[in-house]
C-alpha positions in Angstrom: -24.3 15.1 16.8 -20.6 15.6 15.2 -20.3 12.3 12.8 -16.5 11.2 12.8 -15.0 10.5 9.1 -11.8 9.1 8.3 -10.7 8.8 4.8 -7.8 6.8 5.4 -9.2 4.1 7.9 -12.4 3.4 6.2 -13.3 -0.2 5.1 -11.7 -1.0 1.6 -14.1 0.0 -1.3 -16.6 1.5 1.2 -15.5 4.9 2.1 -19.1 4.5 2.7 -19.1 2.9 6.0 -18.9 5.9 8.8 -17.6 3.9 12.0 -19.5 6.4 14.2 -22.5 7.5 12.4 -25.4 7.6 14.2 -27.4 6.5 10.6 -25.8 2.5 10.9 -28.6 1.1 13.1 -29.3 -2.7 14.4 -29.4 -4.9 11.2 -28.6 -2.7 9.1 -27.0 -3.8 5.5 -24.5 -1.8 2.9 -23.4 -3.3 0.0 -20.5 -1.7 -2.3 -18.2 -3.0 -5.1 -15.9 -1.8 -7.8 -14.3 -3.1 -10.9 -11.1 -1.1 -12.7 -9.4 -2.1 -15.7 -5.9 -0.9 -16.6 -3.3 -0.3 -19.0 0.5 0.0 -18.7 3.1 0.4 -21.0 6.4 0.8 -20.4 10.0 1.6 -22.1 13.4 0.5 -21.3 11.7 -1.9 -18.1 10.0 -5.6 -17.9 8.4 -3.8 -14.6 4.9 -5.0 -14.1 4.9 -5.8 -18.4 7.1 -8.5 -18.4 8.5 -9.3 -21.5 6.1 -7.6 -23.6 5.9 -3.7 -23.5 3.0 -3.2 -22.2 0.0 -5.1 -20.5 -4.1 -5.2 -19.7 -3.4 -7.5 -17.0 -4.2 -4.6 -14.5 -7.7 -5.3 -13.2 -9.4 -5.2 -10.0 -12.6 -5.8 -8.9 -14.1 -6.1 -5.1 -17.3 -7.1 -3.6 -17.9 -5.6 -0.4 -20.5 -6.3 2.3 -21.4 -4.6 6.0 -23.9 -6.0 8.3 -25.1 -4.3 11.8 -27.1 -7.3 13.2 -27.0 -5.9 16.8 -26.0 -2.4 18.1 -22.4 -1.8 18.0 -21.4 -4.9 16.7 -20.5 -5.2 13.0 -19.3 -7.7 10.3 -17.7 -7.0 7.6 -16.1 -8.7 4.5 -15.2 -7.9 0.9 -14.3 -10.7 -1.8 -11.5 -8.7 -4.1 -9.7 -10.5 -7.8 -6.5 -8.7 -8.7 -4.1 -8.9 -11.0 -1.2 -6.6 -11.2 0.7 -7.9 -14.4 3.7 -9.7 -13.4 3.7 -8.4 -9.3 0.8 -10.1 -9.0 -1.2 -13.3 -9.6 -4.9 -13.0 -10.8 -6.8 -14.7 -8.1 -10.0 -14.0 -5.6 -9.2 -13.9 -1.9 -11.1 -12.3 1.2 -9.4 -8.7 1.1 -11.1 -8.2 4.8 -13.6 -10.2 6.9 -13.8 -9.4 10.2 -15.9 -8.5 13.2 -15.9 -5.1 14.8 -17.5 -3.7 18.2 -17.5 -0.2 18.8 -19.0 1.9 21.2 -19.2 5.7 20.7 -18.2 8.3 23.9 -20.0 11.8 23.7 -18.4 13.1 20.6 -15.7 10.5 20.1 -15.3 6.3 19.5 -13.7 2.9 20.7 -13.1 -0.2 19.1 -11.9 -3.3 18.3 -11.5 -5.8 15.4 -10.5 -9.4 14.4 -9.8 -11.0 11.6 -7.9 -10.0 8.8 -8.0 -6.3 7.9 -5.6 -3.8 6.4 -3.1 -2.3 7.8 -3.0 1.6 8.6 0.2 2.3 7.6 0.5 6.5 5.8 -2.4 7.9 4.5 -3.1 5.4 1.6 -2.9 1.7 2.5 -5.5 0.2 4.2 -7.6 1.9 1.3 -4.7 1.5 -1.5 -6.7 -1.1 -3.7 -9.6 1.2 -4.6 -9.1 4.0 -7.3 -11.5 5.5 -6.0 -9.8 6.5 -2.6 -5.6 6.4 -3.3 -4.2 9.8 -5.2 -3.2 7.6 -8.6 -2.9 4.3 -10.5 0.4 4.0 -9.3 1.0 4.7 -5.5 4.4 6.5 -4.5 6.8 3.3 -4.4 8.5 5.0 -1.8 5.9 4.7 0.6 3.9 1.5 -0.9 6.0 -0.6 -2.4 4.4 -3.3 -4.5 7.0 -6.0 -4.4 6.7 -6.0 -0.5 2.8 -5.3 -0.1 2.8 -9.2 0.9 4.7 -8.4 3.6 3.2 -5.9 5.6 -0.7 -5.5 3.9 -3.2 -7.9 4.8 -3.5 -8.4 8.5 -4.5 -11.5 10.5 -5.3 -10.5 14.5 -6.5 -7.9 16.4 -7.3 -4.0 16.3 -7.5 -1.8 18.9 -8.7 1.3 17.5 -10.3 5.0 18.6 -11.6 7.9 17.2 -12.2 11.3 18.9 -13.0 15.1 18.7 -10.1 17.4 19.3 -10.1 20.8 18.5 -11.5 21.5 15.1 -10.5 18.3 14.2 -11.0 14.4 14.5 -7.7 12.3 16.2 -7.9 8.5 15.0 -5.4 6.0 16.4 -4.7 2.3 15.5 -2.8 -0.6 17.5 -2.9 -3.9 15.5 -1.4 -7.2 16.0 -1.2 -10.4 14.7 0.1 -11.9 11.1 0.3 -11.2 7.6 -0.9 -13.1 5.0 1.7 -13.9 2.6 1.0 -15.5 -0.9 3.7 -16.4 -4.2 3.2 -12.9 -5.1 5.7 -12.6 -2.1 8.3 -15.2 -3.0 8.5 -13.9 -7.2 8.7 -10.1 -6.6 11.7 -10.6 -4.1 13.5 -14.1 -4.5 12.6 -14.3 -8.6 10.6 -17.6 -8.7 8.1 -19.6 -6.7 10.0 -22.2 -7.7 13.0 -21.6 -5.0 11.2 -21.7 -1.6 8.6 -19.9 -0.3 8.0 -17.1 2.7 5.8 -17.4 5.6 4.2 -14.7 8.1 6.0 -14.4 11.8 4.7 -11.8 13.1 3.2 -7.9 12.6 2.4 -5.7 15.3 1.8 -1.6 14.3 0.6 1.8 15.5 -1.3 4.6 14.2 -1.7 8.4 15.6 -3.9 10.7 12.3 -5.2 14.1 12.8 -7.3 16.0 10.4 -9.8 18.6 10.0 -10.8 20.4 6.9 -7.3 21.9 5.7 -4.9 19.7 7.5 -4.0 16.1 7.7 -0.9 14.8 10.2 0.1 11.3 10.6 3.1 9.1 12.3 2.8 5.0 12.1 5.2 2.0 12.6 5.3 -1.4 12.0 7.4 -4.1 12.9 6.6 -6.8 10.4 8.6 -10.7 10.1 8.2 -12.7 7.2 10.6 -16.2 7.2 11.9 -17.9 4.2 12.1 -21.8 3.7 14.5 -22.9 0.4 13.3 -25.5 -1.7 16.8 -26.6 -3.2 19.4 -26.8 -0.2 22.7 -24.6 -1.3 20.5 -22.2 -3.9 19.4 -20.0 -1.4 19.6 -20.5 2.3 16.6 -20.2 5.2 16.4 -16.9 6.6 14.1 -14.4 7.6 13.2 -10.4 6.6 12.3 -8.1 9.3 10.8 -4.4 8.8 11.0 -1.5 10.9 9.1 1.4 9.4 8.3 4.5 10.8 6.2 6.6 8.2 5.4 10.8 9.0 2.8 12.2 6.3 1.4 15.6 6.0 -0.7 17.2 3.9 -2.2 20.3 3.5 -5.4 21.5 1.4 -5.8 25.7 0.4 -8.9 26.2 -1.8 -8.2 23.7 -4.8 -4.7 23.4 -4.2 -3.7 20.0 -2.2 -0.2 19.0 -1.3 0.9 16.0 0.3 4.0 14.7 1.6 5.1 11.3 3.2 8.6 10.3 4.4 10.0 6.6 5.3 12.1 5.6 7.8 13.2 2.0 7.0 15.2 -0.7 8.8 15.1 -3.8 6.7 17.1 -6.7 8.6 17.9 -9.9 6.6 19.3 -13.2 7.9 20.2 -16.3 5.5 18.3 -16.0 2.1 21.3 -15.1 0.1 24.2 -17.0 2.5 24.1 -19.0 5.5 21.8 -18.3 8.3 24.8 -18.5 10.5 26.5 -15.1 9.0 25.2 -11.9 10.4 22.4 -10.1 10.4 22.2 -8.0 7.0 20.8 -4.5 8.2 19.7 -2.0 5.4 19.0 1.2 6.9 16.6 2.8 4.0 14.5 5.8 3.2 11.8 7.6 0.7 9.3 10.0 0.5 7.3 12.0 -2.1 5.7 15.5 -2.6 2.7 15.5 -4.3 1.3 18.7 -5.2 -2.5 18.3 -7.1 -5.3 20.9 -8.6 -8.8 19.8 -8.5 -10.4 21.4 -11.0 -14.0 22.4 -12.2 -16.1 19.3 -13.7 -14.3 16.9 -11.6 -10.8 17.1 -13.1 -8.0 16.9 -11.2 -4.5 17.0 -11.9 -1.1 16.0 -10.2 2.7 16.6 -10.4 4.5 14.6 -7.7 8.5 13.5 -7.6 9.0 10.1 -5.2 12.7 8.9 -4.3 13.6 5.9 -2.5 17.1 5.2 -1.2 18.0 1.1 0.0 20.3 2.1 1.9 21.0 5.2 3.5 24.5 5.1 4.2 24.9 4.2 0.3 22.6 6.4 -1.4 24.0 6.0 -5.1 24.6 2.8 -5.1 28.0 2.8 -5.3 29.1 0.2 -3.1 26.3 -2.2 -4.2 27.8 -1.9 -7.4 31.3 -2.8 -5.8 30.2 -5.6 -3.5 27.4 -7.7 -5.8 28.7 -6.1 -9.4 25.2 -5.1 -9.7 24.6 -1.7 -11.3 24.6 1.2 -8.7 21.2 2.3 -10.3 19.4 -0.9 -8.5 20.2 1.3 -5.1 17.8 4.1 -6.0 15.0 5.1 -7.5 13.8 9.2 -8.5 10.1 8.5 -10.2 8.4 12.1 -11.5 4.7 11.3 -12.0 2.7 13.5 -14.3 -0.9 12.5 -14.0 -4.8 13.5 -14.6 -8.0 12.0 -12.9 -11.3 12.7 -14.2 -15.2 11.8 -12.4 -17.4 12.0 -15.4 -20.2 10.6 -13.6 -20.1 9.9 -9.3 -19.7 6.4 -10.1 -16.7 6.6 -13.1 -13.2 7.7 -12.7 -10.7 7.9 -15.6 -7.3 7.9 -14.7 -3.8 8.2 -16.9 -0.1 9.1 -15.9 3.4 9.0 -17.0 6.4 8.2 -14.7 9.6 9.7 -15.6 11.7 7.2 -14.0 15.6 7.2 -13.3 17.2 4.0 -10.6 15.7 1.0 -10.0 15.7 -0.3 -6.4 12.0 -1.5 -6.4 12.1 -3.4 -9.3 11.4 -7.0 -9.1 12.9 -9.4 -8.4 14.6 -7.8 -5.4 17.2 -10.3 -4.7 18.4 -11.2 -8.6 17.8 -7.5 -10.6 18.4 -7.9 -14.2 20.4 -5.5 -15.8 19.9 -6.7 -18.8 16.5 -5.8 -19.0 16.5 -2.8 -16.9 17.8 0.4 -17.9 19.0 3.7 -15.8 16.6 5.6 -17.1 12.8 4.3 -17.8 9.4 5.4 -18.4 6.4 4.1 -17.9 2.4 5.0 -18.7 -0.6 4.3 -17.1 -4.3 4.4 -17.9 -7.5 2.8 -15.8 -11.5 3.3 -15.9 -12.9 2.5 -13.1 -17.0 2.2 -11.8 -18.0 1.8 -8.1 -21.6 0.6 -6.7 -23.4 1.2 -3.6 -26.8 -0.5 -2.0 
């Protein structure tokens, strides 16, 4: 019987759980986990370091639990603590918990889910927490921006969701809606401070079309994801709301040990209050980004990766030069061009050492979003990462 597998939509930390597989039987159990600690320096940036240069505060750690206590029903739920120096706040939350029915047709699958889940946004998010399963410490900021992960990440609804055989290949397709679940990390990466208001979840609804077989991976996905903002201080900032419109396209393609993989963003961010009163118009930010990533893998586990990521605001203003002109903000807060240089080592199947340097020139995703501080962020910055990381299975 032809198993489905699907990197990309797996359970978070599991890669381990095989929706279709004709092995996960009536009461069946699987427990996984990880833990990763990090490392990051960087130059010429407070990025992710804050005021100091560089930072341990990178850790992450998930527990992760599947139970099959009937045919084609499932529950699953994974405890996660991250900390993500200054984007995020060390704390424990459900990652996922949700309960799953599937039933599998000849070679091919249905499904749906609720709860809260990840969202299947490009090849890497719904999996983008484990080391084990994203292409680097760092994930293309392009694509995965960690100032806005709040906004469009954690999923609260429903999942309609299919797998099937076509070709040589397997077709997997998502349609998910619902809420996100926003925390402070939310309201300090774009507005500064927790102390000026806070956001709130609105609405999320999204789609995913994947095709892959053993040398080729396509994908197309879009969400529309809400997120409202209430001030705390009347006249510092002003109600208002951010909406997304994202369509991401990714490809990659795999020749012997030679992998390359590309992603491109289509962005409409609309904003309304915030920065001036909700009665003014709608602020529309029409932005893009994509990477290349081009990797080795290597014998004895090693693998190694060059990959250039640029992300644009806004389109219509791609080097910043009338952001500079209309806020007085430097035109490099418009942009970013990141070239990653990294390596990625398995010295055992349950360790993975990581390390890479970004070459970094722009800065339009660093925090906070809404006040950038020149000041402390130069044109041109570099930054270095290292993790160790050990996963579990039972």
């Amino acid at each position: 019987m032809f198993t489905i597998v699907n990197r990309s939509s797996l359970p978070l930390c599991a890669s381990l759980v095989l929706f279709a597989s004709p092995s996960l039987t009536a009461s069946e159990w699987q427990f996984s986990g990880f833990a990763g600690q990090g490392f990051i320096a960087a130059e010429d940036s407070q990025f992710i370091v804050g005021e100091d240069s560089s930072t341990f505060d990178i850790t992450e750690a998930t527990f992760a639990m599947s139970w099959t206590p009937v045919e084609h029903l499932r529950l699953a739920s994974a405890l996660t603590f991250r900390q993500w120096g200054t984007l995020s706040d060390p704390g424990v939350m459900f990652d996922y918990l949700f309960a799953e029915y599937t039933h599998q047709f000849g070679e091919g699958m249905l499904g749906v889910r609720v709860g809260r889940f990840k969202n299947e946004t490009g090849f890497y998010s719904s999996t983008r927490d484990v080391p084990f399963t994203r292409p680097s410490i760092m994930l293309p900021q392009s694509i995965y921006s960690d100032y806005f992960r709040d906004a469009q990440l954690h999923i609260e609804g429903g999942d309609l969701f299919g797998m099937h055989q076509v070709l040589d290949g397997v077709v997997d397709w998502h349609v998910s809606v619902g809420q996100v679940n926003v925390t402070e990390d939310l309201d300090r990466n774009v507005m500064g401070s927790t102390d000026f208001g806070e956001f709130d979840s609105e609405g999320y609804y999204s789609g995913d079309l994947e095709f892959q077989n053993d040398y080729l991976r396509l994908g197309i996905s879009y969400y529309d994801a809400e997120v409202s903002y209430e001030p705390f201080i009347p006249g510092y900032y002003f109600p208002g709301n951010i909406r997304l419109n994202n369509w991401v396209f990714s490809g990659q393609l795999r020749y012997k040990n030679v992998e390359v993989t590309a992603e491109y963003l289509n962005s409409d961010r609309v904003t309304k209050g915030l920065v001036q009163p909700t009665a003014a118009e709608d602020l529309s930010d029409p932005g893009k980004g994509y990477y290349v990533d081009i990797r080795a893998y290597l014998p004895h586990d090693l693998e190694l990766f060059v990959r250039y990521d640029k992300h644009v605001d806004n389109s219509e203003d791609p080097d910043g030069n009338n952001y500079e002109a209309i806020y007085g903000i430097p035109a490099y807060f418009g942009y970013t061009k990141d070239w990653t240089y990294g390596v990625r080592w398995l010295p055992g199947n349950n360790w993975l050492v990581a390390a890479e340097y970004h070459d970094v020139e722009g800065a339009s995703w660093v925090t906070p979003i809404v006040a950038p501080d020149p000041l402390n962020q130069a044109k041109h910055w570099s930054m270095f990462a290292l993790q160790l990381s050990y996963r579990f299975q039972w």
